[in-house]
ZAZABA-938819 format. One record per residue (C-alpha): residue number from 0; residue in one letter; x, y, z. Coordinates in pm, 1 decimal. Example, Ala and Ser with C-alpha at 12.3 -4.5 7.8 and 13.67 -1.06 7.14 Angstrom:
2
+-----+------+----------+----------+----------+
:  nr : rest :        X :        Y :        Z :
+-----+------+----------+----------+----------+
:   0 :    A :   1230.0 :   -450.0 :    780.0 :
:   1 :    S :   1367.0 :   -106.0 :    714.0 :
+-----+------+----------+----------+----------+
//
This chain:
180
+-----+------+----------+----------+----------+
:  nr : rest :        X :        Y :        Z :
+-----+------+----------+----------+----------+
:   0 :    X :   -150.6 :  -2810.1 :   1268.2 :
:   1 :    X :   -377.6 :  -2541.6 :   1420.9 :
:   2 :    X :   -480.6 :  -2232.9 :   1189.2 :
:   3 :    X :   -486.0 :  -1897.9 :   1363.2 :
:   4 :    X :   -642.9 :  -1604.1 :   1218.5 :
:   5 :    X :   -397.4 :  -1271.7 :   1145.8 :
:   6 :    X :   -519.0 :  -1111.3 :   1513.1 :
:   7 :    X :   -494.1 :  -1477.4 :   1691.6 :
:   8 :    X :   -126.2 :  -1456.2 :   1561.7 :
:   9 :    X :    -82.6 :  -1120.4 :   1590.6 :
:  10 :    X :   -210.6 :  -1141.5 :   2008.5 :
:  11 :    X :     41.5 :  -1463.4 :   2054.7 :
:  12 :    X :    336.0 :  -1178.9 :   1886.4 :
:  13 :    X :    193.6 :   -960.0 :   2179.6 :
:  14 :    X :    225.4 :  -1180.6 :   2428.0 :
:  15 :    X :    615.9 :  -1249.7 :   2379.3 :
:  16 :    X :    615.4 :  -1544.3 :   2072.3 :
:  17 :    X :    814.1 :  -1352.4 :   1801.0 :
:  18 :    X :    777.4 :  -1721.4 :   1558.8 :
:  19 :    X :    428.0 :  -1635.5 :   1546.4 :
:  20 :    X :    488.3 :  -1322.8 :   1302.1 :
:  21 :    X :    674.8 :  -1508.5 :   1055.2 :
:  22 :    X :    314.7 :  -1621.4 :    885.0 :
:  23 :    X :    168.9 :  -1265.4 :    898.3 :
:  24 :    X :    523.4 :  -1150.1 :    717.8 :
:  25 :    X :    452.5 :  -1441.2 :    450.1 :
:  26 :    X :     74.5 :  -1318.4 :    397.7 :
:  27 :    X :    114.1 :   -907.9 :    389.1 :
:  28 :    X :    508.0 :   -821.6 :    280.0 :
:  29 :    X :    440.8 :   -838.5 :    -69.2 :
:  30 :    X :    160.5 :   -629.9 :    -36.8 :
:  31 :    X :    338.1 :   -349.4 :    195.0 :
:  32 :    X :    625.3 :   -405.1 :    -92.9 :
:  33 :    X :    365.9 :   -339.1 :   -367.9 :
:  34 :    X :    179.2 :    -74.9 :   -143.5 :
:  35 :    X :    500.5 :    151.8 :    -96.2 :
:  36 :    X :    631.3 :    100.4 :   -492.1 :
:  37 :    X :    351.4 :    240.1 :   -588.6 :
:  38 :    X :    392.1 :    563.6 :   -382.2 :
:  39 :    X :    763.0 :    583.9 :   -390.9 :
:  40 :    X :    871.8 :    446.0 :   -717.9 :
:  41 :    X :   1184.9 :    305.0 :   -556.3 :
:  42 :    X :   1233.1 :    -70.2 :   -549.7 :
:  43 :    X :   1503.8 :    -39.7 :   -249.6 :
:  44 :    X :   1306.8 :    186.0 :    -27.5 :
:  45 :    X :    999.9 :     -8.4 :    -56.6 :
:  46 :    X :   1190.6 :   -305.7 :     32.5 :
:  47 :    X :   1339.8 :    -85.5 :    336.2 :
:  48 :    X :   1018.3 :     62.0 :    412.6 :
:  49 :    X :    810.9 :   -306.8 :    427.4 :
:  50 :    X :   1092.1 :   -407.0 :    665.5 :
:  51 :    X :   1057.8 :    -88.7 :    895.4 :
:  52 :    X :    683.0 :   -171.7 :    964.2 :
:  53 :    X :    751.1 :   -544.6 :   1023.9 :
:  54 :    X :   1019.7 :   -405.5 :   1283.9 :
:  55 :    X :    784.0 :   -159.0 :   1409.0 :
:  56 :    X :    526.0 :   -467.3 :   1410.0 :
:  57 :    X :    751.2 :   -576.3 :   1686.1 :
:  58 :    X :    853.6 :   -287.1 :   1886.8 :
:  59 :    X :    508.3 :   -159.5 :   1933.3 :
:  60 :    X :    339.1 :   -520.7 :   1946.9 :
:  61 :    X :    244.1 :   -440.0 :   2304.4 :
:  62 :    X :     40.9 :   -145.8 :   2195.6 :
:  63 :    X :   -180.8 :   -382.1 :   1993.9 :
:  64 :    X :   -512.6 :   -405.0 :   2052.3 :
:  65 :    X :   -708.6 :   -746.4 :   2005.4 :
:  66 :    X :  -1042.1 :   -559.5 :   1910.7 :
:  67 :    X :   -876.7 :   -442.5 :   1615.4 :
:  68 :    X :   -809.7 :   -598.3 :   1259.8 :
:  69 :    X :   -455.4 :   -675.6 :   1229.4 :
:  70 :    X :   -458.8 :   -551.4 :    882.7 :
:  71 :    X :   -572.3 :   -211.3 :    942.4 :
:  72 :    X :   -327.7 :   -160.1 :   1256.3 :
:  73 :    X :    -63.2 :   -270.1 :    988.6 :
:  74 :    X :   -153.4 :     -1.4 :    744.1 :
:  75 :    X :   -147.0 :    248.9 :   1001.9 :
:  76 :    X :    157.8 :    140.0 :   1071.5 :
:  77 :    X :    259.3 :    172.5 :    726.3 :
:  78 :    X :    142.7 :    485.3 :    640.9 :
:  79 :    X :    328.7 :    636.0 :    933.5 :
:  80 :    X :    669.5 :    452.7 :    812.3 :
:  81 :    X :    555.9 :    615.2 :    471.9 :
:  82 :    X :    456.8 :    930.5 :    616.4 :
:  83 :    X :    813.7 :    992.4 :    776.9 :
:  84 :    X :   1001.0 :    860.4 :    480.7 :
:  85 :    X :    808.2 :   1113.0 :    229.6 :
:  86 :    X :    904.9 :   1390.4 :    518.9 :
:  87 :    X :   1238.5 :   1322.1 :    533.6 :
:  88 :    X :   1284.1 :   1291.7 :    152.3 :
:  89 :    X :   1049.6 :   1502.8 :    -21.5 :
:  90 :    X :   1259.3 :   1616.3 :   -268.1 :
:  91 :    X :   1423.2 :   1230.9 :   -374.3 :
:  92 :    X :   1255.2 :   1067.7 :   -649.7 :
:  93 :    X :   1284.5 :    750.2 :   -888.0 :
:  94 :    X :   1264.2 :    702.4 :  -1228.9 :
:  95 :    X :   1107.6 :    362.3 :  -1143.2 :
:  96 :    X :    743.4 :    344.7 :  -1314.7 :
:  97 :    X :    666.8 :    -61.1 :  -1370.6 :
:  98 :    X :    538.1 :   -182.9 :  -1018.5 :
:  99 :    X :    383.8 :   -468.4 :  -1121.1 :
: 100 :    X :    560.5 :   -746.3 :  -1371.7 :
: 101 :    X :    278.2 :   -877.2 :  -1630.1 :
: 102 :    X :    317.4 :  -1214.8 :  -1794.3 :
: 103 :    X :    281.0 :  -1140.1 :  -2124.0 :
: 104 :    X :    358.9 :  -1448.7 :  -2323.7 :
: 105 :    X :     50.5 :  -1467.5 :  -2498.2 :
: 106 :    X :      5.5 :  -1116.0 :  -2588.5 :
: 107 :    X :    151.4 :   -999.8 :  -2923.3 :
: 108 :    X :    406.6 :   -707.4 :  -3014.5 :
: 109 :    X :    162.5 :   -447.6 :  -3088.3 :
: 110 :    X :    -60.4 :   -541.6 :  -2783.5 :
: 111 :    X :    204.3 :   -513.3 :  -2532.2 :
: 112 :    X :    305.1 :   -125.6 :  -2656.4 :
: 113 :    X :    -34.9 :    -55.0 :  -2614.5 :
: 114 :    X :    -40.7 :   -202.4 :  -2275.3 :
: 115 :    X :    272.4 :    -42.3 :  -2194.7 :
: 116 :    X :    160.1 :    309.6 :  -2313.6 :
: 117 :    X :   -145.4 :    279.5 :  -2099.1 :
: 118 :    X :     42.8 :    164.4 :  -1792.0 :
: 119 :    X :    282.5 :    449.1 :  -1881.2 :
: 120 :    X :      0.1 :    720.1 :  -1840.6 :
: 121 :    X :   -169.3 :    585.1 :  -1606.5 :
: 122 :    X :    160.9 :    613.2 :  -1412.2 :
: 123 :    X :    211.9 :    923.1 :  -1491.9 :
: 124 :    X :   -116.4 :   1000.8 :  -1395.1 :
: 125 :    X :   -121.2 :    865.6 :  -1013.6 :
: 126 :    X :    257.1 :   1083.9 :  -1012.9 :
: 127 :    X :     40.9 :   1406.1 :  -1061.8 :
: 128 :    X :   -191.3 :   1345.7 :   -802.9 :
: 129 :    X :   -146.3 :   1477.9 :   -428.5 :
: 130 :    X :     61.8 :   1207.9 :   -186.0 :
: 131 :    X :   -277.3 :   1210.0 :     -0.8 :
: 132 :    X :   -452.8 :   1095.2 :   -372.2 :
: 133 :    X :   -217.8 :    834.4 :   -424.7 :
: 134 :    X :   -260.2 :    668.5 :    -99.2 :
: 135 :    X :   -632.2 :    649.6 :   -107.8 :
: 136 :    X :   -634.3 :    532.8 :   -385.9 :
: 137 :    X :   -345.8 :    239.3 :   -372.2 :
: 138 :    X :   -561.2 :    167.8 :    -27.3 :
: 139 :    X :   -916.3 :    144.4 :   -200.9 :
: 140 :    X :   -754.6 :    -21.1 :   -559.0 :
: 141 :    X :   -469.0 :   -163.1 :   -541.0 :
: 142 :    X :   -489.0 :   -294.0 :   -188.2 :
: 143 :    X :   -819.8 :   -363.7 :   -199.8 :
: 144 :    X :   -944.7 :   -238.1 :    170.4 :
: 145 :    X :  -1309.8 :   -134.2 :    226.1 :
: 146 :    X :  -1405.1 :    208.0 :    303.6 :
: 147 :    X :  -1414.6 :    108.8 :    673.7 :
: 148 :    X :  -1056.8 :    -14.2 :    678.5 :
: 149 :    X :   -924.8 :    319.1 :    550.1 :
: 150 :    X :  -1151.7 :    497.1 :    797.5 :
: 151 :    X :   -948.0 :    303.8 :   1045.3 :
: 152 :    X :   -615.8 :    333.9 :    926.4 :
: 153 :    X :   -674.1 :    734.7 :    841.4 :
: 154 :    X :   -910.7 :    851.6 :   1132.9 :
: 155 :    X :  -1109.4 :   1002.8 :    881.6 :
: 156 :    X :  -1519.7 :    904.4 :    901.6 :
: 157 :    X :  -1614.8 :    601.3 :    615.8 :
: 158 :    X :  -1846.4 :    896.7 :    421.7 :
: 159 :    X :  -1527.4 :   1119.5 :    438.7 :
: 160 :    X :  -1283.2 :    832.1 :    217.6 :
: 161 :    X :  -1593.3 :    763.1 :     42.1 :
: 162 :    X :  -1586.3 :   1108.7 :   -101.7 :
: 163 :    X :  -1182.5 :   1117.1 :   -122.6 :
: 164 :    X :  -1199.2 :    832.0 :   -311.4 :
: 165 :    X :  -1431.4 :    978.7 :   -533.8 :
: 166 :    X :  -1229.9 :   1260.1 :   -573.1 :
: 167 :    X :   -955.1 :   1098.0 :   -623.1 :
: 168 :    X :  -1084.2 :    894.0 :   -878.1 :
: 169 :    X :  -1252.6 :   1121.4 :  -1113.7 :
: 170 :    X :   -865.6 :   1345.1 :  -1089.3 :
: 171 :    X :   -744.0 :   1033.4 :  -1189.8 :
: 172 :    X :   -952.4 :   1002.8 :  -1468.3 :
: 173 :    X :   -907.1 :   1385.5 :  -1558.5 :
: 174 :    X :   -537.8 :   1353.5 :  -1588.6 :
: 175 :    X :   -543.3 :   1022.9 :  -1753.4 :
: 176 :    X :   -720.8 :   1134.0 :  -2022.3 :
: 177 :    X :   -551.0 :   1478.9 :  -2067.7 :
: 178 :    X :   -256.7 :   1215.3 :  -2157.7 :
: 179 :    X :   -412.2 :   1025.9 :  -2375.0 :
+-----+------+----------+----------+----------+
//
């Protein structure tokens, strides 16, 4: 079986083979899932949302460029779906805060509270910060792109999400420990 690398598959979706996207939904949905929970706090939109850029995937597939990383096209893509969705619905909000599950079997009673209470800030926390914050930083964290990625995917210059991500960071860290 021949392996193709996410912009191999990504040109074969461009040129008209549809299958070919089905890997590339296996490899990144649970990350656009995880990527959009974390700004929306809404289990059903962020399903809705990670289907909206796989459809978009497919409507604008022509516009794809091979020179470019699949991945960062798909975050731009993503953070336009997000973009419109946050415009449309500014003022809806969930209650949702857990976005990730933890397997704590091994952890005892009085270690999971405290786990919980720091999630819970640090929650709370990201909630405070601009929409602009959050996204840099669930780009740069919890995604785990490099600086040039989110350069990319933002238009802004590397040395320009290098210092948003600073900033970010450190009001982050200021709220944080104001809850604490």
């Amino acid at each position: 079986m021949e392996k193709f690398n996410d912009e191999q598959l990504m040109q074969k979706v461009k040129n008209g083979d549809l299958d070919s996207l089905a890997p590339l939904f296996e490899k990144y949905h649970v990350r656009l899932y995880n990527f959009f929970l974390r700004l929306t706090q809404n289990k059903d939109l962020s399903g809705d949302l990670t289907q909206n850029v796989f459809r978009r995937i497919i409507s604008y597939r022509e516009s794809y460029n091979e020179d470019w990383k699949f991945k960062s096209w798909m975050y731009q893509i993503a953070r336009n779906v997000h973009l419109k969705n946050y415009q449309e619905n500014k003022f809806l909000r969930s209650d949702y805060q857990e976005t990730e599950e933890l397997n704590n079997d091994s952890k005892s009673a009085l270690e999971e509270m405290e786990m919980e209470t720091r999630k819970s800030n640090l929650y709370e926390a990201l909630n405070q910060l601009s929409p602009e914050q959050r996204e840099i930083i669930e780009l740069s964290r919890f995604q785990g792109l490099k600086y040039q990625e989110i350069s990319e995917i933002t238009g802004n210059s590397v040395t320009a999400i290098k210092v948003k991500v600073h900033r970010a960071m450190h009001k982050l860290r200021e709220l944080y420990f104001e809850l604490v």
